[in-house]
Structures are given as structure tokens and as C-alpha cells.
N, C-alpha and C positions, 0 to 999 in steps of 0.2 A: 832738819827742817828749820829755815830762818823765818825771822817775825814777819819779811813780806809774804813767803806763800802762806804761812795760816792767816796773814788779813787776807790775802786773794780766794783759799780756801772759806773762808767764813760769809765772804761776800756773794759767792757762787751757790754756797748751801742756802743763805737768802732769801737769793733769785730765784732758785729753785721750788722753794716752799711757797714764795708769793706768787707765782706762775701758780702752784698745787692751787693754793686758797684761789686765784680766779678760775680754774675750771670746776672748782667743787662750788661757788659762788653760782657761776652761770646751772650748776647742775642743780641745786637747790631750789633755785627761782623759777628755773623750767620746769622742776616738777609740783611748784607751787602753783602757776598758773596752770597746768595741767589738773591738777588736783580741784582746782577751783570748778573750772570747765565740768566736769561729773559734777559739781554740785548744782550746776546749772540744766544737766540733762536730769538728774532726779525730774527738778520740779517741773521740767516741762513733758515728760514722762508723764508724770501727774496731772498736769494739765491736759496734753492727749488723750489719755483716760477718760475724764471726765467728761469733755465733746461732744462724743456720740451719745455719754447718757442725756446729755444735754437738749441733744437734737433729736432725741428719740423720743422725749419729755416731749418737746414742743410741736412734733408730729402731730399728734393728737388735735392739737387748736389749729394748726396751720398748714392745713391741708391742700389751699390754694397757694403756698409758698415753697413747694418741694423742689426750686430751681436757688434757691436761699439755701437752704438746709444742704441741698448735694452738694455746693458751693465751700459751704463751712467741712465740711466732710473731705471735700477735696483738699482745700487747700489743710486741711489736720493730717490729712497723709503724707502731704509734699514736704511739709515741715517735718513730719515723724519719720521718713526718710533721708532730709538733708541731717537732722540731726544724729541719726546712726552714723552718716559718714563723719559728719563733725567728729564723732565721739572716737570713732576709730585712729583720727590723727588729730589734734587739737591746734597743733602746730600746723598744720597746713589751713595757710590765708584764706586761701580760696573758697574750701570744705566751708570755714566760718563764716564767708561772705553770701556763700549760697544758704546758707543756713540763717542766715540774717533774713533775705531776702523771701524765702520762706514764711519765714516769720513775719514780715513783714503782709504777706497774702494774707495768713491769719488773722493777721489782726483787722485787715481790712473788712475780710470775709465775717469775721464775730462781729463787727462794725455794723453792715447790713443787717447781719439778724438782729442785734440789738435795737435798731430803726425798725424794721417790719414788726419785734416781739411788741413795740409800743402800740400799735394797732388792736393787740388781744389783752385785755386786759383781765380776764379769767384767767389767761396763761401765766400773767406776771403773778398773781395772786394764787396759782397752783402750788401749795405746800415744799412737791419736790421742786418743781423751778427754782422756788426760793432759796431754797436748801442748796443747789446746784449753782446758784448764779451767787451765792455766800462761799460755797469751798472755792468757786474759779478767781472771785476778786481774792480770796486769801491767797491762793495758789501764785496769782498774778503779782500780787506783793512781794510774794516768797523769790520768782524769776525775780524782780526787779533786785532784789538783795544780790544774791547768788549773782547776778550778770555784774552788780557794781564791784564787789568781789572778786571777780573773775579779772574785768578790765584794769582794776588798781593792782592785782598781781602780775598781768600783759604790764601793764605802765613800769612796776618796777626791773620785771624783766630787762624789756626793752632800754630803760634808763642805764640799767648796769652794763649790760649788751653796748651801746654806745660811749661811755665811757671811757678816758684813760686810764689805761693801758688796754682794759679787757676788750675794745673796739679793734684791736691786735690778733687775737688770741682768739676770739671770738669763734670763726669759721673754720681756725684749727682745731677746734676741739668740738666740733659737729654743732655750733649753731651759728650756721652761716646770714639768717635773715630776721627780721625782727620779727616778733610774734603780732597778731591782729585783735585789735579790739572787738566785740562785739557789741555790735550797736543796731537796736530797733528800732522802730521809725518813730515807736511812739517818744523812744527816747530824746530823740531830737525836733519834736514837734514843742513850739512853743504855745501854752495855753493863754487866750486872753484874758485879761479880769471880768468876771462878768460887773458889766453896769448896770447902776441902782441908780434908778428916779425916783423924784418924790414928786 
């Protein structure tokens, strides 16, 4: 064997290896965004939960608002079922975007009740209310983490995913499309300052 084929031999074994490192690259990162994603069903899992003790609580005072309450109930199922599907493929855009959008009803629907609960103000002052409207802002922190988490491991996916070389290699080695951010409405709602007169 002469000195040109072991350089052509040495440069092929290389190729070879650096090819390995981007499919075990893209494999690492998809399962890190996927890994995230469950940490994001936990807490909304958690949040589901808590809901209906929620609205079960506020039955009691608000007896003339049981088109509120069915509402928040509703839209916590439509969410507790887009998020099963989410969970089942993480990777699939779509699953994420209806799951978004879900989410999205939610929060709209907690929205109302939280306007109508200002009207009872026994209710807001009910021990368990308190207690229940204290674990769902934690709960709601906790998503807020877990989703930014999730999105900054979708981002790096996606960044490596599109990159030279592995923008190549990509779709041959089964990750043909970019992954999806998850993104809530509250997420992208900008808050105003509130103003102060003297």
C-alpha cells in the first residue's frame, strides 16, 4: 500500500466519522427537544388538574355564571386533548400548533372567569380559592419555564438542522423538517406600563 491510498484511506475514514457525529448531533438534539416537551405536558397536566377544583370552588358563589365555568371546563378539555396528541409526536408542527391554539382558548376562557371572580368578592377571599388561584400562578410560572426550555431546545435543533453540512444529511437520516416552536398567546401579547399621575 503506497502513501497516496492510506492519505485517501485516512480521509474517507474522516468523512465517515464526521457524517456519524452529524447524525448522532441531529439525534441528540431531537431528543432533547423532545425531552423538554414532556416537561412541558407535566406542568400543564398540573395545571388541568387543578381547573376543575378551581371551578368547582367557585360554583358555590357563582351560581348565576355556570355559562363561565362550562366554558373554562370546556376549553381545559380541548387543551387536555390537544396536549395528548402533542405528547404522542412532539415533532409533528401541526399536533403543537393545535395545541397552541388550545391553549390559547384557555387562557382566554380563565380570562373571563377571572373578570366575572372580581364581582364575588367572598369568593376571592375563600381560603380554598386562595390556595387554588396561589398553586395555578405557580403552576403557570412553572409552563412559562418548561415552554422557554422547550423553544431554546426547538431553536437549537432547528439551527443545527439548517446548518452546513448537516442542512445535507438532514432528511437522510429521518429529520426531514424543522421542529415548531411553541408559542402562547400570552406569550406574545405585549403588556403596557401601567401610568402613574400625580
Amino acid at each position: 500500500m503506497d502513501i497516496s491510498s492510506i492519505i485517501v484511506l485516512v480521509i474517507l475514514v474522516a468523512v465517515i466519522f464526521y457524517i456519524i457525529s452529524i447524525y448522532n448531533q441531529l439525534v441528540t438534539l431531537k431528543n432533547r427537544h423532545q425531552n423538554a416537551f414532556s416537561q412541558i405536558e407535566v406542568q400543564l397536566k398540573r395545571r388541568y388538574d387543578l381547573i376543575p377544583n378551581l371551578v368547582e370552588t367557585a360554583k358555590g358563589y357563582m351560581k348565576h355564571e355556570s355559562e363561565t365555568l362550562e366554558a373554562v371546563i370546556n376549553a381545559r378539555n380541548e387543551a387536555s386533548s390537544e396536549l395528548a396528541s402533542a405528547a404522542a409526536d412532539p415533532g409533528n408542527g401541526a399536533a403543537i400548533e393545535k395545541l397552541a391554539g388550545a391553549e390559547n382558548g384557555l387562557h382566554s376562557a380563565m380570562g373571563k372567569l377571572n373578570v366575572v371572580m372580581e364581582a364575588y368578592p367572598d369568593l376571592k377571599a375563600n381560603q380554598n380559592m386562595m390556595q387554588l388561584s396561589e398553586e395555578l400562578s405557580s403552576t403557570e410560572n412553572r409552563v412559562a419555564f418548561s415552554r422557554q426550555a422547550f423553544n431554546d431546545a426547538v431553536t437549537a435543533y432547528n439551527t443545527y438542522r439548517q446548518t452546513f453540512p448537516p442542512v445535507f444529511f438532514a432528511a437522510k437520516f429521518g429529520h426531514p423538517t424543522d421542529a415548531t416552536l411553541l408559542e402562547f398567546e400570552d406569550s406574545v401579547e405585549i403588556q403596557a406600563a401601567p401610568k402613574i399621575s400625580f
